[in-house]
C-alpha positions in Angstrom: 2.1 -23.2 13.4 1.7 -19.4 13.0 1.1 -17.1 10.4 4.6 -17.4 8.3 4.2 -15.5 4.9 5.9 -12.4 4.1 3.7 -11.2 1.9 0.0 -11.6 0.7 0.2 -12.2 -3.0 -2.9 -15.3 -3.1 -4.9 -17.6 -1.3 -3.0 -20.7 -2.9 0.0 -19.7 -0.7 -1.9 -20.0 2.5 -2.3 -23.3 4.6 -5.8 -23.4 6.3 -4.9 -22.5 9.3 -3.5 -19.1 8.3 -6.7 -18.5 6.5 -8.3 -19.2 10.2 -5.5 -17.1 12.2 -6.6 -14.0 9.4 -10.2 -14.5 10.2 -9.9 -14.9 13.7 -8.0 -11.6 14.2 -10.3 -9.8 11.6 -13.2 -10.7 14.1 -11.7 -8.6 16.7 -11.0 -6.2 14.7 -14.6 -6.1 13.3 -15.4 -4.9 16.9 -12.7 -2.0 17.2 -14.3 -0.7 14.2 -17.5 -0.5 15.5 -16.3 1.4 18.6 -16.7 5.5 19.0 -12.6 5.1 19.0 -11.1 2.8 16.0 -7.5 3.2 16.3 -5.1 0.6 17.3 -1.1 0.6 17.0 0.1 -2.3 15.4 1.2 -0.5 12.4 2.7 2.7 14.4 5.9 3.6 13.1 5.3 1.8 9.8 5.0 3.3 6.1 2.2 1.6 3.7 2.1 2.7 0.0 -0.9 2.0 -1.8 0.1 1.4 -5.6 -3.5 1.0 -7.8 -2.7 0.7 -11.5 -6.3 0.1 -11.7 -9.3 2.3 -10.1 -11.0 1.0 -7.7 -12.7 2.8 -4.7 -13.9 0.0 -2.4 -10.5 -2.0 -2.1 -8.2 1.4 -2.2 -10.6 3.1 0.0 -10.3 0.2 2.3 -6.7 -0.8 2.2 -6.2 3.4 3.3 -8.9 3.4 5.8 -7.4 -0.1 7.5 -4.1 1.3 7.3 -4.7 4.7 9.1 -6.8 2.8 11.8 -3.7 1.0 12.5 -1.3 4.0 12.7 0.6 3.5 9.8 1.7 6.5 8.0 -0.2 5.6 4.4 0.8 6.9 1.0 -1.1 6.7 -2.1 0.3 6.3 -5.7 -1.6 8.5 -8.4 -0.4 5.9 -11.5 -2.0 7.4 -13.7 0.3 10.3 -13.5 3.8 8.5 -12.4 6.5 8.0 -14.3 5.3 4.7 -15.7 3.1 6.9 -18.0 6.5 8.5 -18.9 8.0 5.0 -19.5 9.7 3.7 -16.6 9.1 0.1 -16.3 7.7 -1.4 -13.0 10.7 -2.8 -11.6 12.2 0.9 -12.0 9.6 2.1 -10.1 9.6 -0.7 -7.9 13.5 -0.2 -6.8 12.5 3.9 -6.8 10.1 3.3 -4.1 12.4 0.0 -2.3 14.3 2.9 -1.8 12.2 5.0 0.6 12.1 2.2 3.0 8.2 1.2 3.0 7.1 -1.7 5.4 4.0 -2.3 3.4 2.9 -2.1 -0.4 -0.2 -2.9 -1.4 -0.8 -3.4 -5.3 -3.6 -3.7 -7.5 -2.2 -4.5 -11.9 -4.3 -5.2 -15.0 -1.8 -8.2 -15.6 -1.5 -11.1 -13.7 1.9 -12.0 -12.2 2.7 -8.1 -12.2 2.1 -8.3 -8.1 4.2 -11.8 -7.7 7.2 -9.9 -10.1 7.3 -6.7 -7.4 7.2 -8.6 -4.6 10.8 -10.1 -5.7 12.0 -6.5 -6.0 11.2 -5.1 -3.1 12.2 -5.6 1.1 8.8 -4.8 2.6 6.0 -7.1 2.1 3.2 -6.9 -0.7 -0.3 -7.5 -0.9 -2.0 -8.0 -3.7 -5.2 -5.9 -4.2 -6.2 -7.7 -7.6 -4.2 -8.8 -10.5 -5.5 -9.4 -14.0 -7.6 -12.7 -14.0 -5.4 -14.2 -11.7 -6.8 -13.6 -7.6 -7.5 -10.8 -5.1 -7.0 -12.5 -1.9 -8.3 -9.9 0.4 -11.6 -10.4 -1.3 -11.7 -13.9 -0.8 -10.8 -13.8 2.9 -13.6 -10.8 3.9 -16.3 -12.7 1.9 -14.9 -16.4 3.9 -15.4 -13.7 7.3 -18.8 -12.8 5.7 -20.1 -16.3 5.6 -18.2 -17.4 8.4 -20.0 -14.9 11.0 -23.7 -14.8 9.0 -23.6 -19.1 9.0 -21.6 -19.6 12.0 -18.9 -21.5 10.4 -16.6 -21.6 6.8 -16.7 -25.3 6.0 -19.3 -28.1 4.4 -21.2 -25.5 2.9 -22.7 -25.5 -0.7 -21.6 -22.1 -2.2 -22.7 -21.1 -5.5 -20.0 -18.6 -7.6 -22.5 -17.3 -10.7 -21.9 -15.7 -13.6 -18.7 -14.0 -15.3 -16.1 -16.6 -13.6 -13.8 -16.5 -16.8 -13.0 -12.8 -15.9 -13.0 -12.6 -12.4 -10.1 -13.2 -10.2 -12.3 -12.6 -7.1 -14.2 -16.4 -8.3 -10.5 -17.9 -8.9 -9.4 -16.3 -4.9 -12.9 -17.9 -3.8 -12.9 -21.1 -5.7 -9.3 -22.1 -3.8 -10.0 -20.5 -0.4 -13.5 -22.2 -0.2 -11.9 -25.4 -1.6 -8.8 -25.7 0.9 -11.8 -25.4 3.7 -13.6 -28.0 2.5 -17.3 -27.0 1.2 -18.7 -27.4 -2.0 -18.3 -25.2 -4.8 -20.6 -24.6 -8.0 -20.2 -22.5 -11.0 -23.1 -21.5 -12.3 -23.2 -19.4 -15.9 -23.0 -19.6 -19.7 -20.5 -21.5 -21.3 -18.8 -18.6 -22.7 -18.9 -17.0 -19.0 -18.0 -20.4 -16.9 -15.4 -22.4 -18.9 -14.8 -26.2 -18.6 -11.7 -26.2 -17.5 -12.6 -24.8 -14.1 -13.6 -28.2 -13.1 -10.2 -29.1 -12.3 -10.6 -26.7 -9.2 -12.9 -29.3 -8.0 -15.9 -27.5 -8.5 -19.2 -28.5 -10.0 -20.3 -26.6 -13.8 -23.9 -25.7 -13.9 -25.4 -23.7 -17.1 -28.8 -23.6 -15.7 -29.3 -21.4 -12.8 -32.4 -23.1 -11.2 -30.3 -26.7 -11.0 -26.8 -24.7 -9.8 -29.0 -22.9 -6.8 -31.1 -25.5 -5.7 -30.4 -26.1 -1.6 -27.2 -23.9 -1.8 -26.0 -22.0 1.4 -24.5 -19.1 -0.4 -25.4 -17.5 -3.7 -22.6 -15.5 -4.5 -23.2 -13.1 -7.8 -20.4 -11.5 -10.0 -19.8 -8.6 -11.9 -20.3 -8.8 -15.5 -16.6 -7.4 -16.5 -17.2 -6.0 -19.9 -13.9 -4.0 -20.0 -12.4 -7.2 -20.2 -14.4 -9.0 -22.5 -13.1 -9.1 -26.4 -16.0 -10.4 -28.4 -19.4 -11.7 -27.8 -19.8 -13.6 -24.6 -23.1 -12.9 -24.0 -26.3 -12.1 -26.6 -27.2 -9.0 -24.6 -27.4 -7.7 -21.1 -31.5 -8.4 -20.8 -31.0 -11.4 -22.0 -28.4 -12.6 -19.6 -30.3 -10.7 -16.7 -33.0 -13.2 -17.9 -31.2 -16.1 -17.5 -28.4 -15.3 -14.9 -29.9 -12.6 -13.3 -30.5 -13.1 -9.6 -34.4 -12.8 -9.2 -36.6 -14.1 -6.1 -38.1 -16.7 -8.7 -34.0 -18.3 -8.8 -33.3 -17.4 -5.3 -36.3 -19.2 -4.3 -34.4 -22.8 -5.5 -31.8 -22.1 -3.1 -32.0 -22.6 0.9 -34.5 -20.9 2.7 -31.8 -18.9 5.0 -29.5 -18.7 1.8 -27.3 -15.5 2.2 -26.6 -13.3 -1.2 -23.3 -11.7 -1.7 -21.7 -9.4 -4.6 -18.0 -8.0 -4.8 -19.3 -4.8 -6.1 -19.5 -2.8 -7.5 -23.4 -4.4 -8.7 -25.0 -3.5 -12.1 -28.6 -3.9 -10.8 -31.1 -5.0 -13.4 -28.3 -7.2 -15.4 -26.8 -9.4 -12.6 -28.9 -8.6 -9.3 -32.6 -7.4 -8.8 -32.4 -4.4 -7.2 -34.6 -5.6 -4.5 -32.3 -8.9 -3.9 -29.8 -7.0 -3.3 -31.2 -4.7 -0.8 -33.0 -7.3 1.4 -31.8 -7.3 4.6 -33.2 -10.5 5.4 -31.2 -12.5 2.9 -28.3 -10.1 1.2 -25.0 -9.7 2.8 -23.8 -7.0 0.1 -23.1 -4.4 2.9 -21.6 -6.5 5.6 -19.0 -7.5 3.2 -18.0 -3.9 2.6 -17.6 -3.8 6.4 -15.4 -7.0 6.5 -13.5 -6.0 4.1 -11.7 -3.3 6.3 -11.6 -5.6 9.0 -9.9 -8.5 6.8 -7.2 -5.7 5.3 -6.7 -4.6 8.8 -5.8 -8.3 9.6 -3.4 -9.2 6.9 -1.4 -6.3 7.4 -0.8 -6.7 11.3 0.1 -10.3 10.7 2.6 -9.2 7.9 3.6 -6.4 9.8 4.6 -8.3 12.8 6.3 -10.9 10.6 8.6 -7.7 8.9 9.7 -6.8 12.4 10.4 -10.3 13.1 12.9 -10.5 10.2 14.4 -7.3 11.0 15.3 -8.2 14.5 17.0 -11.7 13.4 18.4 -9.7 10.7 20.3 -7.2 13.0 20.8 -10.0 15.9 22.7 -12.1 12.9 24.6 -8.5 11.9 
């Protein structure tokens, strides 16, 4: 069928098979990034603009470092010091930047929906690097190429998503992208932190981390995301390590080859012992870094090629 979509803006857009196509192509470019020469062409000629309303350094850094690697010409917004600090809306500054011609945008908002809103603003295509609580696609796709090359395949696998789920857009990208190719899904976390209504996703609620690990494949750990907490959602941060924290004792419940992954970036000693995370026997914290450029890579030849498509039936029509 092909990759069709003009832009990126979240998993529950995609059909599995594009989720496959993105993954496939992020393999080979896995291996061009571990060559002496890392440079391809498929985004020569093309202009990328890099539009983070909320620091970040692993997805920015990434979404630039994929983009020069692929020849595009690649911008970067300061926000904090645009003219939306002076009190130009977003769609202002969305039809002031349409207007330079960019082929590729790449967005990361504190409120959800903001990425879906500029996307119907502008002609280039968007990806969405993150918004609000609602997903982060790119994150879900380089931890599915994560799991997919360290357990040689992304499907009937029990994955566990633990702790701050009600915050975290990367467990909402995860919970749909691992749903639509068919493993099994737990979330694993206080009430407060894991509410009920995430069942409807299809995934299994566990408040006690020894049950939610036991004979899981994957043990993927969150971020605790105070900044967007208002109110007491946990007692205190040693007594949630306590609980939630991922310790050999709870990794032992899960498989023996169980892999451990983190979005970053990690508060050690409150979500992750220190020594989980830097086991290179069972934690895949780095390797996801290194898929993440990789994944970003992916996306944006497959959109890019689909914006030249549309050009050249545009002027064919004309």
């Amino acid at each position: 069928m092909g990759f069709s979509q003009k832009h990126l803006l979240g998993i529950e857009h995609l059909r599995p098979d594009e989720i496959t196509d993105i993954l496939d192509l992020a393999d080979q470019y896995v291996d061009l990034n571990r060559r002496d020469v890392k440079h391809a062409d498929a985004l020569t000629g093309l202009t990328q603009i890099n539009m983070f309303f909320e620091n970040s350094t692993r997805t920015q850094a990434s979404f630039e470092l994929a983009g020069k690697r692929l020849g595009a010409d690649v911008m970067n917004m300061a926000m904090q010091a645009s003219s939306i600090k002076k009190g130009e809306t977003l769609i202002d500054t969305a039809m002031t930047l349409n207007a330079m011609h960019p082929d590729l945008l790449v967005v990361r908002h504190p409120h959800s929906g903001a990425v879906d809103l500029l996307s119907q603003k502008v002609n280039c295509a968007v990806l969405n690097a993150g918004d609000g609580k609602h997903e982060h696609p790119t994150q879900a796709l380089l931890d599915a190429l994560t799991i997919r090359r360290a357990k040689g395949r992304l499907h009937r696998l029990n994955v566990a998503i633990c702790g701050d789920v009600a915050h975290s857009r990367v467990a909402r990208s995860n919970l749909i992208l691992l749903g639509k190719m068919e493993n099994r899904v737990r979330l694993v976390g206080p009430p407060t932190l894991v509410p009920a209504q995430f069942a409807e996703f299809g995934a299994e609620i566990y408040e006690d981390m020894t049950e939610g690990l036991k004979d899981v494949d994957v043990v993927m750990m969150l971020r605790l995301q105070r900044e967007r907490m208002d109110g007491g959602f946990i007692p205190s941060e040693r007594e949630y390590y306590h609980r939630y924290g991922l310790d050999a004792e709870k990794l032992a419940h899960a498989k023996p080859d169980a892999i451990v992954m983190h979005p970053g970036p990690m508060n050690r000693g409150v979500e992750i012992d220190g020594e989980i995370a830097d086991d290179i026997n069972r934690s895949v914290i780095q390797e996801q870094v290194e898929m993440g450029v990789a994944v970003r890579m992916a996306a944006m030849d497959l959109l890019a090629r689909n914006v030249r498509a549309e050009r050249i039936n545009t002027a064919v029509e004309v």
